[in-house]
C-alpha positions as CSV (number, residue, x, y, z in Angstrom):
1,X,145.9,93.8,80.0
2,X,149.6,96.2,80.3
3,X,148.7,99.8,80.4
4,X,151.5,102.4,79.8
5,X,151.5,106.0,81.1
6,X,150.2,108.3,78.4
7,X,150.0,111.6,80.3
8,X,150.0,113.5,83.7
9,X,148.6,116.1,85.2
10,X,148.7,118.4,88.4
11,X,145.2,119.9,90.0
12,X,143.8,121.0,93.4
13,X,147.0,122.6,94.7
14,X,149.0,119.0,95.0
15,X,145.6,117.2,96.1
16,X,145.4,115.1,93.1
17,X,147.2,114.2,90.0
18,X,145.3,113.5,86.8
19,X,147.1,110.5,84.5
20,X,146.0,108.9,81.0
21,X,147.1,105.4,80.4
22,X,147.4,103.5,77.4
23,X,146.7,99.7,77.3
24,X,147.7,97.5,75.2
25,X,144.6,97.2,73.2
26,X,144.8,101.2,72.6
27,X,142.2,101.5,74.8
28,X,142.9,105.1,76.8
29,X,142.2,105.7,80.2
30,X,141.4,108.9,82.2
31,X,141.1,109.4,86.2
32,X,142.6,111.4,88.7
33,X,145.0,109.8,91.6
34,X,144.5,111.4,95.9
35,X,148.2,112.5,95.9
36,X,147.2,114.1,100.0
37,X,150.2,114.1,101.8
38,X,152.7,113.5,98.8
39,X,155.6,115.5,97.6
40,X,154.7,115.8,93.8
41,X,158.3,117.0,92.8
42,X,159.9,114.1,95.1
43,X,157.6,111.4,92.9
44,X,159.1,109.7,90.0
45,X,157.4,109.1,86.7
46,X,158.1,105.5,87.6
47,X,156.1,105.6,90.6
48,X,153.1,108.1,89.4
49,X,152.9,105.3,86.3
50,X,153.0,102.7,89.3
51,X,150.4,104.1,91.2
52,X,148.3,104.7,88.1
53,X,148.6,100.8,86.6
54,X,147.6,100.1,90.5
55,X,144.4,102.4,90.6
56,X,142.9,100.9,87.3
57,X,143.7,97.2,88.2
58,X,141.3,97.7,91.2
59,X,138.9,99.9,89.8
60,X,138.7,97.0,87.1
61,X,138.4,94.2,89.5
62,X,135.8,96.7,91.6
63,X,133.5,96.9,88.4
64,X,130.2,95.4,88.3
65,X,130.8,95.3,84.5
């Protein structure tokens, strides 16, 4: 599945991010990315939507589903 960044977020004081992703079957996806030790303005949307398609491929392939 491709997934395309749909949305993001800022919480916990530049802790986490929160990011929606959109794959290609419109499914929509929701979750919130440990950003610790990251400079949020240095981070391009590029690499947020990196890190997001990267966090869902292994929470997929970590699911007993």
């Amino acid at each position: 599945m491709k997934y395309k960044l749909s949305s993001i977020g800022l919480c916990h004081a530049n802790e986490k991010i929160y990011v929606s992703l959109l794959g290609d079957d419109d499914s929509q996806h929701h979750f919130y990315i440990n950003i610790s030790g990251m400079d949020v303005p240095d981070l391009t949307i590029k690499e947020i939507e990196v890190m997001a398609i990267r966090h869902a491929q292994e929470n997929f392939n970590n699911c007993d589903c």
